[in-house]
TORKOL-4160 file (C-alpha; in steps of 0.2 Angstrom, whole numbers, padded with zeros to 4 digits, m for minus):
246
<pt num="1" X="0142" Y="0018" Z="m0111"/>
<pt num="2" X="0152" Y="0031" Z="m0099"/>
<pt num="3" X="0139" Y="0033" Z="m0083"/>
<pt num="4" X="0131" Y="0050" Z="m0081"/>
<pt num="5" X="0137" Y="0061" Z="m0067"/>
<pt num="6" X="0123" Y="0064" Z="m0054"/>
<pt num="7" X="0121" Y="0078" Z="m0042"/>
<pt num="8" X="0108" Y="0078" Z="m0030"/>
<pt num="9" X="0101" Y="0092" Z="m0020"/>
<pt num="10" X="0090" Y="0093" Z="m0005"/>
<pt num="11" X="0083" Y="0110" Z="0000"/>
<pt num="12" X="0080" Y="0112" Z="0017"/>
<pt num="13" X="0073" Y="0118" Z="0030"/>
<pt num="14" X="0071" Y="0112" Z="0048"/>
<pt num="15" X="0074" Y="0094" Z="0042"/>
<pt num="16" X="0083" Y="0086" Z="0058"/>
<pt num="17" X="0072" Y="0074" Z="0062"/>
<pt num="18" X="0070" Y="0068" Z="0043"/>
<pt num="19" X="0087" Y="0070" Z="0035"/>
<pt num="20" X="0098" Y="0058" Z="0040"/>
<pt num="21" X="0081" Y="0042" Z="0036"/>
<pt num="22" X="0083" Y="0052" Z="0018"/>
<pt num="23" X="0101" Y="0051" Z="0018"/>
<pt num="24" X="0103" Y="0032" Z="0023"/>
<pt num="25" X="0089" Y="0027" Z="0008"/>
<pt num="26" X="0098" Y="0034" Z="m0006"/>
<pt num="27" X="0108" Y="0021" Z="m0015"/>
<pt num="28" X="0126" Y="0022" Z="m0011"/>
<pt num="29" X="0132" Y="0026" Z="m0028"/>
<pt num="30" X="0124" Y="0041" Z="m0028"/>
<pt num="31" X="0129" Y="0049" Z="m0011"/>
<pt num="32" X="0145" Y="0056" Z="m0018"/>
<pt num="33" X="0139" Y="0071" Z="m0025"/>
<pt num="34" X="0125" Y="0078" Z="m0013"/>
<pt num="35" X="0122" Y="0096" Z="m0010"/>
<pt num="36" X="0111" Y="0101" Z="0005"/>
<pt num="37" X="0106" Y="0120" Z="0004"/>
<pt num="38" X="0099" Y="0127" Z="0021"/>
<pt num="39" X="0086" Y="0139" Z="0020"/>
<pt num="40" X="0090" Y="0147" Z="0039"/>
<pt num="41" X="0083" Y="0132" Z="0050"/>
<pt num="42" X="0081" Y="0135" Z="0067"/>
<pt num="43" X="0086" Y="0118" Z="0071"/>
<pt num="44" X="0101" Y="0105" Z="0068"/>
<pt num="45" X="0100" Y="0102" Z="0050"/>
<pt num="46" X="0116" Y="0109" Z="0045"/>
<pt num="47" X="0125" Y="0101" Z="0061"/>
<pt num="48" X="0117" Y="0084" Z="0052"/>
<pt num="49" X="0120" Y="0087" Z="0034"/>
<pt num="50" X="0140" Y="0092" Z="0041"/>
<pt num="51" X="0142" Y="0077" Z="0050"/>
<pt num="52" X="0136" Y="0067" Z="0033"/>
<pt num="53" X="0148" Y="0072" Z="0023"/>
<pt num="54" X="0136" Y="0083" Z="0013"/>
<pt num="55" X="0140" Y="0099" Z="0002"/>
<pt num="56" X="0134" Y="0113" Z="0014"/>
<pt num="57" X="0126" Y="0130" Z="0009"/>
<pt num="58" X="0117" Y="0141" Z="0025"/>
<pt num="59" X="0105" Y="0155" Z="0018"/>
<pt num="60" X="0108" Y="0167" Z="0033"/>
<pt num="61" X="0090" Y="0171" Z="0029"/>
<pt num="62" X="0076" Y="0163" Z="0025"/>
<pt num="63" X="0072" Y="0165" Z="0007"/>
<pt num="64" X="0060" Y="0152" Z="0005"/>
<pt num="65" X="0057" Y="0136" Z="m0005"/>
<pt num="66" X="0059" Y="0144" Z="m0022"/>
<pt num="67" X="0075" Y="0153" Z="m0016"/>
<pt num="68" X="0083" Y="0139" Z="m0007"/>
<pt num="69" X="0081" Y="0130" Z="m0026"/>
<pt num="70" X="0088" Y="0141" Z="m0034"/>
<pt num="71" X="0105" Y="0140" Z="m0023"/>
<pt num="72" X="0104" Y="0122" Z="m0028"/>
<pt num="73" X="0104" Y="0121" Z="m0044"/>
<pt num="74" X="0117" Y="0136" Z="m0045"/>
<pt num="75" X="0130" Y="0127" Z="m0034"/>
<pt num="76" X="0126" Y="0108" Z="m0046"/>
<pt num="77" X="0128" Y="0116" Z="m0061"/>
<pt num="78" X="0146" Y="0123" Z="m0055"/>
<pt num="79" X="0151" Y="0102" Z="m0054"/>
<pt num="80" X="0145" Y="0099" Z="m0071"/>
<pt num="81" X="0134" Y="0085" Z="m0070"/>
<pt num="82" X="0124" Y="0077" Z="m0083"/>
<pt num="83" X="0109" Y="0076" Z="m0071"/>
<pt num="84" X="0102" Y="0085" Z="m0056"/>
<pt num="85" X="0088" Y="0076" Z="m0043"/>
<pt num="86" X="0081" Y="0086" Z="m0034"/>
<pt num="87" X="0072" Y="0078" Z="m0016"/>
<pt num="88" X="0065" Y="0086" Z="m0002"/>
<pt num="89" X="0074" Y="0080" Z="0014"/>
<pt num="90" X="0058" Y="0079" Z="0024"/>
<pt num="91" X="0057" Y="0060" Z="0019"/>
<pt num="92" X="0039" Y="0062" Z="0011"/>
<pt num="93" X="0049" Y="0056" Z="m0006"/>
<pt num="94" X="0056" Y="0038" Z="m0009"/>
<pt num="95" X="0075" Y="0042" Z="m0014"/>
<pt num="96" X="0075" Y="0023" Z="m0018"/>
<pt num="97" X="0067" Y="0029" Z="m0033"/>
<pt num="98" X="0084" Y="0037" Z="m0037"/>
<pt num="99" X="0091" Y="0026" Z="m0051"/>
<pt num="100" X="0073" Y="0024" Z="m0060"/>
<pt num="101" X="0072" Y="0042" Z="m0063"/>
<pt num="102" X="0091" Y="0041" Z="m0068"/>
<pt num="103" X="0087" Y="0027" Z="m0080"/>
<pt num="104" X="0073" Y="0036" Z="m0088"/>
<pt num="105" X="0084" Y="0051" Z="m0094"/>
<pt num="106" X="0100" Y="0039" Z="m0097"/>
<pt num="107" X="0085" Y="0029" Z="m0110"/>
<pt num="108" X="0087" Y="0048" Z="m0121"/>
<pt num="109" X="0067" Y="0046" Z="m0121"/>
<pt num="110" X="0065" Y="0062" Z="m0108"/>
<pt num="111" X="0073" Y="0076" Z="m0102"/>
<pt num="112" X="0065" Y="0078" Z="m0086"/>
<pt num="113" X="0056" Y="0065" Z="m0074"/>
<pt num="114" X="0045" Y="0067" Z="m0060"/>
<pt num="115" X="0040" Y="0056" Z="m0045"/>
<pt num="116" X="0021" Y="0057" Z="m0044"/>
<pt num="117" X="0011" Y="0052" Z="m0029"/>
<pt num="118" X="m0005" Y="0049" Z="m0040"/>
<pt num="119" X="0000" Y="0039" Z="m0052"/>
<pt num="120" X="0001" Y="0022" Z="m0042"/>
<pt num="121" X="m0015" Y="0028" Z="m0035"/>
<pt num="122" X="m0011" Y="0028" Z="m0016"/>
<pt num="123" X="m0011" Y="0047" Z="m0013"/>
<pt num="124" X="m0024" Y="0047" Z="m0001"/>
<pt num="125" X="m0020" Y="0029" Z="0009"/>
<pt num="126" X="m0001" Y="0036" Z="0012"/>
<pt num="127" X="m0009" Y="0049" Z="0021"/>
<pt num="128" X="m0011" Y="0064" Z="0009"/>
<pt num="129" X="m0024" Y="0075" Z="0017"/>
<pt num="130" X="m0043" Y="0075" Z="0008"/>
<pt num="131" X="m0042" Y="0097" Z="0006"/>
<pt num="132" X="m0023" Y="0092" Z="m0003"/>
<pt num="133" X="m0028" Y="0079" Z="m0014"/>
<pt num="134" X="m0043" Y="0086" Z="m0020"/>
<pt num="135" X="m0032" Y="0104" Z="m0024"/>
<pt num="136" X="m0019" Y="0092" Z="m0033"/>
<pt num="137" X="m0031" Y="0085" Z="m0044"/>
<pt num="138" X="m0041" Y="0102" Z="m0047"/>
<pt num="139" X="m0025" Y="0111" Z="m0048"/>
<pt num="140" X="m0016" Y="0099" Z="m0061"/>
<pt num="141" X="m0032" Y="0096" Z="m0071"/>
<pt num="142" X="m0033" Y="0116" Z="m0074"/>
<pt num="143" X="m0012" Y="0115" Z="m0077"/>
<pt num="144" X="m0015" Y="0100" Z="m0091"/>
<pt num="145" X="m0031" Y="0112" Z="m0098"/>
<pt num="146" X="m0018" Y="0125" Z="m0100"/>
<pt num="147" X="m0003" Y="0119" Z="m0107"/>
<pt num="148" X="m0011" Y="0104" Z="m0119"/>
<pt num="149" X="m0001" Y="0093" Z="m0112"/>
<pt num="150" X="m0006" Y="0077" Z="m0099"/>
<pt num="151" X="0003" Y="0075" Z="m0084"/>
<pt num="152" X="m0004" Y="0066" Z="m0066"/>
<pt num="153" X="0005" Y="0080" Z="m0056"/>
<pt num="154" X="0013" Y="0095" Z="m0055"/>
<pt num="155" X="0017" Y="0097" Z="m0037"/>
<pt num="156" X="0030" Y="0086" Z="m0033"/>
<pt num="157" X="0046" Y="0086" Z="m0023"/>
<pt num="158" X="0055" Y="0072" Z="m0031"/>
<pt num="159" X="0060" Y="0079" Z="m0049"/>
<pt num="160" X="0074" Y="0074" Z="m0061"/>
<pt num="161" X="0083" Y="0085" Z="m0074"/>
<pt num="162" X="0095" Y="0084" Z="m0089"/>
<pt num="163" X="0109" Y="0096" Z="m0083"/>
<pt num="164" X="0105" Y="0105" Z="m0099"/>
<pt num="165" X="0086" Y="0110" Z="m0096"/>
<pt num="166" X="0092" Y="0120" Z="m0081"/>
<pt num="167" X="0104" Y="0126" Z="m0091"/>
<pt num="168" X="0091" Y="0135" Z="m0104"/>
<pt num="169" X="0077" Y="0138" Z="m0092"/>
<pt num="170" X="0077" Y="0157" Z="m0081"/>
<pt num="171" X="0075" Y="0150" Z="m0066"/>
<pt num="172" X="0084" Y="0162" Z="m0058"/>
<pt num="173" X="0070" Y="0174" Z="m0060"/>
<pt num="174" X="0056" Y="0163" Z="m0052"/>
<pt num="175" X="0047" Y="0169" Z="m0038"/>
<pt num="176" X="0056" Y="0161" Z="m0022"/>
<pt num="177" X="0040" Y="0155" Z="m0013"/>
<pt num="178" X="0032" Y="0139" Z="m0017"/>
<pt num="179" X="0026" Y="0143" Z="m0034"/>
<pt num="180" X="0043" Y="0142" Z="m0041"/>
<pt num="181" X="0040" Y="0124" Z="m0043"/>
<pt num="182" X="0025" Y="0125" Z="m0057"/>
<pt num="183" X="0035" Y="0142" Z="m0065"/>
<pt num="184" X="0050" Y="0130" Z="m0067"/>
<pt num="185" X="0037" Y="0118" Z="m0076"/>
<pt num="186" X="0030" Y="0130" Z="m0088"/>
<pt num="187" X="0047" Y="0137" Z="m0093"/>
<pt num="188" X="0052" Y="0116" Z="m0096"/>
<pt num="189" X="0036" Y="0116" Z="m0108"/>
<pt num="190" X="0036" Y="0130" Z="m0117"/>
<pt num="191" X="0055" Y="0124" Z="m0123"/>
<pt num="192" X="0046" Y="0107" Z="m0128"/>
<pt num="193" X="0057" Y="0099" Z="m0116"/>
<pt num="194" X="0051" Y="0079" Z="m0113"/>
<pt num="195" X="0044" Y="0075" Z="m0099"/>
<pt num="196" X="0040" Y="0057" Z="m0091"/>
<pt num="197" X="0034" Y="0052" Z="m0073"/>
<pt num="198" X="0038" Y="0039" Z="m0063"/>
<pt num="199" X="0025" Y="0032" Z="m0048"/>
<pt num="200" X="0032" Y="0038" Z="m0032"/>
<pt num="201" X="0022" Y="0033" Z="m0014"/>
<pt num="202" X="0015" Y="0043" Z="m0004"/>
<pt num="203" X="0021" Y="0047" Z="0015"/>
<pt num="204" X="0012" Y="0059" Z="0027"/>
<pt num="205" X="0017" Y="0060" Z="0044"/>
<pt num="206" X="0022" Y="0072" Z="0058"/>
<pt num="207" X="0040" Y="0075" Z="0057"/>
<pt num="208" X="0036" Y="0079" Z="0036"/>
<pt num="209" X="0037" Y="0096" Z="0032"/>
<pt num="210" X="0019" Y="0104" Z="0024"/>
<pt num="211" X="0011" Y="0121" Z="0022"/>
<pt num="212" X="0000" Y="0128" Z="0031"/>
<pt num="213" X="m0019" Y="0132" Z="0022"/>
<pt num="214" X="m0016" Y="0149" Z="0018"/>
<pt num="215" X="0000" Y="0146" Z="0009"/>
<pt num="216" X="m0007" Y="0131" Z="0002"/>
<pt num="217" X="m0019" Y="0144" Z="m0003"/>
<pt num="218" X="m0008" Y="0157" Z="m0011"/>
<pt num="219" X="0002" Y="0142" Z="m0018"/>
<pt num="220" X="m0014" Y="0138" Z="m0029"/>
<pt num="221" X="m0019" Y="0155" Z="m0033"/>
<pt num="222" X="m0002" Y="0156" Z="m0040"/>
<pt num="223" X="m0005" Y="0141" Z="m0049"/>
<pt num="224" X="m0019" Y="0147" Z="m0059"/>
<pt num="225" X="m0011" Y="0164" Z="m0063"/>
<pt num="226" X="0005" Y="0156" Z="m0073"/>
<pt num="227" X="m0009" Y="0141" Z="m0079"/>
<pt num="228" X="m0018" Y="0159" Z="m0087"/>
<pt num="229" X="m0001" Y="0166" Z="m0094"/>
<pt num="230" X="0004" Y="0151" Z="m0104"/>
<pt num="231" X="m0015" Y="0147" Z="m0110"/>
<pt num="232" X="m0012" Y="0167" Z="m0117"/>
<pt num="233" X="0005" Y="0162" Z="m0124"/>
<pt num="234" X="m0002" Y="0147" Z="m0133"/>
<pt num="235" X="m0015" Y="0158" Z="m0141"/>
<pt num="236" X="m0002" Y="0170" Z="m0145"/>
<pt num="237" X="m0011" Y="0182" Z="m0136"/>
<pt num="238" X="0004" Y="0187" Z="m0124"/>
<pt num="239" X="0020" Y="0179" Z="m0121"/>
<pt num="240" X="0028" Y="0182" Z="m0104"/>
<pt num="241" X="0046" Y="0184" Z="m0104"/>
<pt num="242" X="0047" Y="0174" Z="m0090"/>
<pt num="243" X="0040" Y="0160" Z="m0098"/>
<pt num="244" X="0042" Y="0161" Z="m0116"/>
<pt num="245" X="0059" Y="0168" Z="m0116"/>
<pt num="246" X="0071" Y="0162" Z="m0129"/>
């Protein structure tokens, strides 16, 4: 069987301190097609991710986390790959997990994977904050409510994708903050896409990127509003375009 092209991308934003501990744990045969997307750091990552050998692209503004994913998967697509990973560079994510999540798409039983810090149970003794955890588990039990479907977690930097999915998913016209990452989800469930999860460990510490309350705040108000807008789908009550588009 020929082996699948794999692009991975790292969006990020002031990561010196983390990128180069990310780097160095992904498995060798995947760091030939890496592409690091800045999102206006104030700090060395670009100098780092340069010096690595990395695909460089420098927002000259900050566009946020939705908008700096939105560069990535533009600029992977263009190297047609059969799958995208997407990891945060802030080293919170095991890129060891890297071939599993490869595996699982190559098996042709899913088209998208995620790394989930619940599953494995560990969430809180790798140092997820208690105010985190508990929204994570309120947040994705009122996400599952929603969209009929079972998942551990929706809010989760290590993802992988068939090339394909991104290919038939709007992403482009998400919101470029943080809640890009549950539209992106939505868009991947309404199309009936597969999606499997993989047990990923948890890892808080200082030098890991996080956001702050009141985004954490915003993040989850957004949650619930796209939660409401697909329940309204389901019933066939209102389909958003952004969602529901075909």
């Amino acid at each position: 069987m020929k082996r699948k092209k794999v692009v991975i991308v790292l969006p990020a934003y002031n990561a010196e301190k983390t990128l180069l501990k990310t780097y160095r744990d992904i498995p060798y045969q995947y760091r030939k097609n890496i592409i690091l997307v800045d999102d206006s750091s104030a700090d060395k990552t670009v100098k780092i991710a340069k010096k690595l050998g990395l695909k460089v692209f420098v927002h000259k503004k900050n566009l946020g986390y939705g908008g700096n994913q939105k560069t990535c998967y533009k600029n992977a697509l263009k190297l047609n790959p059969d799958i995208i990973i997407m990891i945060h560079p802030d080293y919170q994510y095991d890129p060891k997990l890297i071939p599993a999540l490869v595996a699982m798409i190559e098996s042709g039983n899913y088209d998208v994977v995620l790394g989930s810090r619940i599953l494995g149970g560990g969430a809180l003794r790798g140092g997820m904050p208690l105010y985190k955890y508990i929204s994570n588990r309120f947040l994705t039990f009122f996400e599952n409510l929603c969209t009929g479907i079972k998942l551990s977690e929706y809010h989760t930097g290590l993802r992988a994708y068939k090339a394909e999915v991104l290919k038939n998913v709007n992403f482009q016209k998400n919101s470029n903050d943080f809640v890009f990452d549950n539209q992106i989800l939505l868009q991947i469930i309404a199309k009936n896409y597969r999606i499997g999860e993989i047990s990923c460990p948890t890892k808080y510490f200082k030098e890991a990127s996080s956001i702050n309350f009141l985004r954490s705040l915003k993040y989850g108000t957004g949650c619930i509003y796209w939660s409401i807008i697909y329940f309204l789908g389901r019933l066939k009550i209102y389909h958003h375009p952004l969602i529901f588009r075909h």
